[in-house]
N, C-alpha and C positions, 0 to 999 in steps of 0.2 A: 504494500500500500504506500503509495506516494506519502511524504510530507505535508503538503498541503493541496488544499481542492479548490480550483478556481472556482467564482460563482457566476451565475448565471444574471445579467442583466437585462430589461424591457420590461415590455408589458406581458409576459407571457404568467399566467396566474399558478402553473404548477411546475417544478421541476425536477427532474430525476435522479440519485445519487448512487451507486451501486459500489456494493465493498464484492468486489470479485477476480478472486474467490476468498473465501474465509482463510485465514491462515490459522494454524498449530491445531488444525483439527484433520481429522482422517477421510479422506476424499473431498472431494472438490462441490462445493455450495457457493451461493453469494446472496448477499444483502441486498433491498433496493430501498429508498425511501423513496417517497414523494411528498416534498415540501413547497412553499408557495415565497411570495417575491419576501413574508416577512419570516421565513425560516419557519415556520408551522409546519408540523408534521402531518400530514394526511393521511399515509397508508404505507405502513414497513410490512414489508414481506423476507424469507428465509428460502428464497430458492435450492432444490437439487434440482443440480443441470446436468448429473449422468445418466445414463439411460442404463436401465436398471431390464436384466434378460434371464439372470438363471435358472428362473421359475420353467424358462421353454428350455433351456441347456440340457437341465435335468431327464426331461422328455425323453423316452425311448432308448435308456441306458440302463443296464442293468441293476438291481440295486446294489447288490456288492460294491458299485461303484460309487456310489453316492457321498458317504461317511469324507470319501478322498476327495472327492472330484468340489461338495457343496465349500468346503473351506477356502477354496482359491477365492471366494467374495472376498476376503480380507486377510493382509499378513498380518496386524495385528491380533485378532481375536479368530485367528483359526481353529481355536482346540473348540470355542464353542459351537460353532455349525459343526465341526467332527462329529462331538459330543450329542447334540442336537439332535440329528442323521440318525446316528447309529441308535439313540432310545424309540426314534419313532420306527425303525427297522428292526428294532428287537420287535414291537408288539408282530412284524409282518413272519420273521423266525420262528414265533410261538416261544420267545424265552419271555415269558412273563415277570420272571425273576432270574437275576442272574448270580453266578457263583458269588461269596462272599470276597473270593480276592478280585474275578472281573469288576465287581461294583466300586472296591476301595480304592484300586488302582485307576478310576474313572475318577472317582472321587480327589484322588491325589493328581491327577492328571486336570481337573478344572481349576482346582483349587491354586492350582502353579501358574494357571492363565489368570486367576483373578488379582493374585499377588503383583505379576507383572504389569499386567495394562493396567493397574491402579499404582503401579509406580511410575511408568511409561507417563499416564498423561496428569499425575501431578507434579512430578518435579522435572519433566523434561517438555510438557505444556504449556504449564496452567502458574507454575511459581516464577515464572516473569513479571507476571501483572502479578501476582499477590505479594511478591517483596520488593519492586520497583516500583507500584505505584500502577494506573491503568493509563495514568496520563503521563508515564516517562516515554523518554522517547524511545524511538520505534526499534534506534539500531541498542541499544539495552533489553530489547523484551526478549531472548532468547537463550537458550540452555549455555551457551559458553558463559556470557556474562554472567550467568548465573556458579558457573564454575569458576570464575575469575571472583569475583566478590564474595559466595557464600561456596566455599570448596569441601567441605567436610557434606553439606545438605545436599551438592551436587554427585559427592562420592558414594554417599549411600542410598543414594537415587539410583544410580546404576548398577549399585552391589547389589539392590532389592531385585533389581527390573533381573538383574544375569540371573539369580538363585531362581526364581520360578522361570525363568528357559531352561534353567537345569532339571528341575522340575519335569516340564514336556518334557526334552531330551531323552531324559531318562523315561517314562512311560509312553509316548507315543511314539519315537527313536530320532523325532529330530524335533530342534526347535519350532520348526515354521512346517506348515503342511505335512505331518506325520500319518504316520498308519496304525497306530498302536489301537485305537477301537475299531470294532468289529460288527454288526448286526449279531447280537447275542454272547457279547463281553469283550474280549481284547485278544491280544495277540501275543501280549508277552508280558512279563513279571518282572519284579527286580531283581537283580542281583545281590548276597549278602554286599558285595563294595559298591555296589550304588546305594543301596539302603544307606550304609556309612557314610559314603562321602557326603551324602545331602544330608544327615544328622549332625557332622561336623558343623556344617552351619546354619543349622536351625535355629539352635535358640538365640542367634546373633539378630537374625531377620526378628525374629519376635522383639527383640530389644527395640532395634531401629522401628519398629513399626509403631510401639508404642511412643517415639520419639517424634514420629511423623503427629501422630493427633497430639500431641501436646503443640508441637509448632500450629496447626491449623486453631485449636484454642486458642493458641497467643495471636494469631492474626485475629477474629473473634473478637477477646477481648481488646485488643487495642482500639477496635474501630467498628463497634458493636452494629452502632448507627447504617453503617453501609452493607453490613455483612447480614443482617434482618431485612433488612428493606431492596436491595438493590437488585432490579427486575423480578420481585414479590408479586406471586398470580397464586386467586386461590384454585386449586384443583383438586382432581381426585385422585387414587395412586391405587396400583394394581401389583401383584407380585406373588410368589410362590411362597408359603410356609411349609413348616413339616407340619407332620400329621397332630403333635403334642404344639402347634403353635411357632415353634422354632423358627431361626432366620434356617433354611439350608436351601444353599446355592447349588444343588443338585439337582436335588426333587422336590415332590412334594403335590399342595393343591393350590388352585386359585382364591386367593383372596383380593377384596377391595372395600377402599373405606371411602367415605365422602371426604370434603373441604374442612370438616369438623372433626375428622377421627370417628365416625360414627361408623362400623361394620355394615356395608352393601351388600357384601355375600361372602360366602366362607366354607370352606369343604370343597369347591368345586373342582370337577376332573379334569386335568386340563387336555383331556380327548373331547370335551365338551366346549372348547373356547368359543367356537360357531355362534352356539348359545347366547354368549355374553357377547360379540366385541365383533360388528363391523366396520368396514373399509371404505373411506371415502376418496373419490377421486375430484383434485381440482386442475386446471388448466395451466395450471402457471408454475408447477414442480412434476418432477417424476417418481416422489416420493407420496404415498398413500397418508390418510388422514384417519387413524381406526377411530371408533368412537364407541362406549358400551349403549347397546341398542334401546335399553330401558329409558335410557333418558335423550337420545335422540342426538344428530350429528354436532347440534347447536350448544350444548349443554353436556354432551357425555363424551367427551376427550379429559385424559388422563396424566399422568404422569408412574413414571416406572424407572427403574435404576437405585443404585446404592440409597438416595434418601427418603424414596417409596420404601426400600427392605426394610432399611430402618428403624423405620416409625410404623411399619405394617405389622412388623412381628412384635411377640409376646415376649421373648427373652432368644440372647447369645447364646449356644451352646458350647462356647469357650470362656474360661474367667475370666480372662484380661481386657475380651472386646467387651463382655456383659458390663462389665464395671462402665467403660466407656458409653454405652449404650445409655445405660440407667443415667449420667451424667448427660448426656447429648437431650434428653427424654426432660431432665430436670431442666437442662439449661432454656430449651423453650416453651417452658411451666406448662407441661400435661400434653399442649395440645399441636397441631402438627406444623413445622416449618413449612413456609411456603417459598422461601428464600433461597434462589438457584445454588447462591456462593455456598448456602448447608451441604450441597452436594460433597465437597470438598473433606469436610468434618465428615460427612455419611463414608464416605470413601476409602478413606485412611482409619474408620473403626473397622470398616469389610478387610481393611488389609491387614490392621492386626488378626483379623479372625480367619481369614488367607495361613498363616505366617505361626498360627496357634494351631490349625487345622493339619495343615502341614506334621510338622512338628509329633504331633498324635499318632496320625496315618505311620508314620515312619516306624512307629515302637510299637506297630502291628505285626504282628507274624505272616498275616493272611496276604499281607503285599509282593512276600515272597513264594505265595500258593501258585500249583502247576495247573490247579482246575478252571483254566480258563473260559469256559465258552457250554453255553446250553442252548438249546433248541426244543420246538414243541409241537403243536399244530399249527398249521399255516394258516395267515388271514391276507386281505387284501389292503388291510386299509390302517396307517399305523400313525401317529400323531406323539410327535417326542418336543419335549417344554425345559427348559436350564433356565436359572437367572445367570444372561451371560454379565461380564463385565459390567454393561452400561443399561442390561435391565433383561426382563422377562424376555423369553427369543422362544419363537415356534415356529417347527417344523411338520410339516403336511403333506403325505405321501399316499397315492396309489400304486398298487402293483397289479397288473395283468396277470394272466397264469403261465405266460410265460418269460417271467420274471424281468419285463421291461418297466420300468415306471411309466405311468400313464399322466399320473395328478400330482403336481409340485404346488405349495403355497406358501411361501415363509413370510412370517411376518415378526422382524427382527426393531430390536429396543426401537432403535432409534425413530421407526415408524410408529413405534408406539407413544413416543417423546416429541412426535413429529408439531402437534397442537399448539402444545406445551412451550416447546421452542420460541414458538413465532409469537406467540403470547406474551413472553417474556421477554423477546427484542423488543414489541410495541412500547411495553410498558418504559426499559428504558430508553428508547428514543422520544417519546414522550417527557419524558424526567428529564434527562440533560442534553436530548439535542433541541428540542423545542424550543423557535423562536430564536436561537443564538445560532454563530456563525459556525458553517461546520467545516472542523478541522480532524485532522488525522487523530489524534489522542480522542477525540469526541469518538469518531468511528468505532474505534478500539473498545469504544465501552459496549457497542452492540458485540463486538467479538467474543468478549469476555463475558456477554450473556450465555453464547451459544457455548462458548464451550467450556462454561460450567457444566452441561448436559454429557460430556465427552460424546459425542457424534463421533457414529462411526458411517459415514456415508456412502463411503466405498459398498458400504455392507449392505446398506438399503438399497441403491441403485448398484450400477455398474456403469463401466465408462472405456472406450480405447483409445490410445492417445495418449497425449501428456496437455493438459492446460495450459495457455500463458498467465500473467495476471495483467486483467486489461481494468482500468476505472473511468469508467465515462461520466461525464455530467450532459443530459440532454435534456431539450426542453420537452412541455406538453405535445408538442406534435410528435417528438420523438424526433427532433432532429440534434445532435453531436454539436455541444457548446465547449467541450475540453475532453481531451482523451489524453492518456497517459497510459505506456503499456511498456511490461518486463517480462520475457523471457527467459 
């Protein structure tokens, strides 16, 4: 993004601004406002401008292949479409239940991707603007500088992020696009010296992690006022618990509360999502707009991700994030934040419970078990649910009888945060662009709405190519008043 943005002069009553594409988020979106000659805001939108196809990719492939083939959506959070895949092709296998070591080593195999990409897009994203300021400037907002000035915050940012690719490595057999799950458990076990080498630095991660939400409190408390309020939308929040309530990032059933923390439904299967959560389509993205049907497309858009788990569930099933939790629970008295930047705080309690979970798995026996893989009666039709990284993620499969897929439907966080998003850029560009002149550090504050969400957009669309980043200023007619473009 440019320095500064020429403005538009005449009589023209509306004019166009577009931040595109987003930066330090995961595929390529952009912003547009439409303001008028006195900087008044009229209409911000959150464009995805990749074209989004794996739903027909998937078509007419075996399933076998699926589990490999659905993760290429994203190098970031491959293990969760893996994962994803492979639960809704268990129900097509008939392994209704799987071996206790296939299910841990999944279990330690998601868990090493939540650690990651919750260390990935905090301290290699997101802590430019939160230790620089949203209004420092532009060549300051990036992970170097952030290792030039805070180097110990920047070094266990990477030591966290490598420990859960060792994590994958070890259970799916490589960091990025692995094979390790299977349509009815997995593929392989630890070894006694993998078990070891990732115990060596277990309880290191647990340490750091709990270091991480202390620093995200101290941003909190220093600047309470902006960290409550700053693009604050009330909504509703969707997400998976265990059966006794629990937060689990695995499994579980669909729960949802209103704007108030008030239970909407609870127990639900998530083979029944149908049920609850339509799809809307608008003109201007190629990113879907789900909405729960009971209250219709205008009023039942959601929210989902780390600070929907958090406030959805009953209790941690780890001590060190619980304690966090009941503190996060206290600090916004009972009821539920609506405050994008809580993501952040939600985030780094998931990672210590990442990083505690871990740690557990490891001083299992069962992770070194040989009984990997069950099968049973065959069906056609198999629906597999994770809360990935950035939020609930479902996977929707048909099978032929001979064994092509026929019916692909994912509908992955970010679609589901899709509302939610553009909700909360209006709110702040209303708040601080409204009426004043708009500069680049101003822009950055719609940025730093979106990716408090961590968007992973790559994942919701698809795209081929590389972007440039182009930012145009046009008027109402849509004619080009300034252009600026980098390569």
């Amino acid at each position: 993004m440019p320095a500064n943005l020429e403005t538009a002069t005449g009589a023209e009553k509306l004019r166009r601004v577009a931040i595109d594409p987003i930066s330090r988020v995961e595929g390529h979106g952009k912003i547009t406002l439409l303001l008028d000659e006195h900087n008044r805001v009229h209409q911000v939108r959150l464009h995805i401008v990749e074209f989004r196809g794996f739903e027909k990719f998937i078509q007419g492939r075996p399933y076998w292949e699926v589990p490999v083939m659905v993760q290429r959506l994203c190098g970031i959070c491959p293990v969760s479409h893996h994962l994803a895949a492979s639960k809704a092709l268990d129900v097509i296998v008939g392994a209704r239940r799987l071996t206790p070591t296939a299910e841990k080593l999944r279990r330690l195999m998601h868990y090493g991707q939540i650690l990651q990409s919750h260390a990935l897009h905090f301290f290699h994203l997101c802590s430019p603007d939160l230790l620089f300021g949203f209004d420092s400037e532009a060549a300051r907002r990036n992970i170097v500088e952030i290792a030039a000035q805070h180097p110990e915050t920047a070094r266990k940012g990477v030591l966290l992020r490598k420990f859960g690719q060792e994590v994958i490595r070890h259970t799916a057999g490589k960091r990025i696009h692995g094979t390790g799950s299977v349509p009815g458990g997995v593929n392989k076990s630890l070894t006694v010296a993998e078990r070891d080498a990732l115990l060596a630095d277990a309880y290191q991660m647990v340490q750091w992690s709990r270091e991480a939400v202390a620093l995200v409190k101290q941003l909190h408390a220093q600047q309470p006022a902006l960290y409550n309020s700053f693009g604050a939308v009330r909504a509703k929040t969707v997400s998976l618990v265990g059966h006794g309530g629990e937060m689990d990032l695995y499994h579980g059933r669909l729960r949802g509360r209103d704007e108030n923390g008030a239970i909407l439904f609870d127990g639900v299967d998530y083979a029944d999502y149908g049920k609850l959560i339509e799809e809307q389509v608008k003109p201007w993205s190629y990113m879907k707009f789900p909405y729960l049907k009971s209250f219709g497309a205008e009023t039942g858009w959601y929210r989902v991700g780390p600070l929907s788990r958090v406030q959805n569930c009953d209790l941690i099933p780890t001590p060190l994030a619980e304690i966090e939790r009941r503190e996060f629970v206290d600090y916004c008295g009972g009821m539920p934040s609506q405050a994008p930047l809580a993501y952040h705080w939600a985030r780094m309690i998931e990672m210590l419970h990442a990083a505690e979970t871990i740690k557990d798995l490891l001083h299992d026996d069962d992770v070194l078990g040989s009984e990997l893989t069950v099968c049973g009666p065959r069906a056609s039709e198999g629906v597999g649910v994770i809360e990935a990284p950035r939020g609930t993620l479902i996977h929707h499969y048909r099978v032929d009888d001979d064994d092509l897929v026929s019916t692909c439907n994912l509908i992955v966080s970010t679609t589901h945060n899709n509302q939610a998003m553009n909700e909360s850029v209006r709110e702040v560009a209303r708040r601080y662009l409204h009426g004043r002149e708009v500069t680049e550090p101003l822009l950055n504050h719609l940025e730093v709405a979106v990716r408090a969400f961590d968007p992973c957009l790559s994942c919701a669309t698809h795209a081929l190519g590389k972007m440039p980043l182009i930012v145009e200023l046009l008027d109402v007619d849509g004619n080009t008043v300034s252009s600026l473009r980098r390569d």
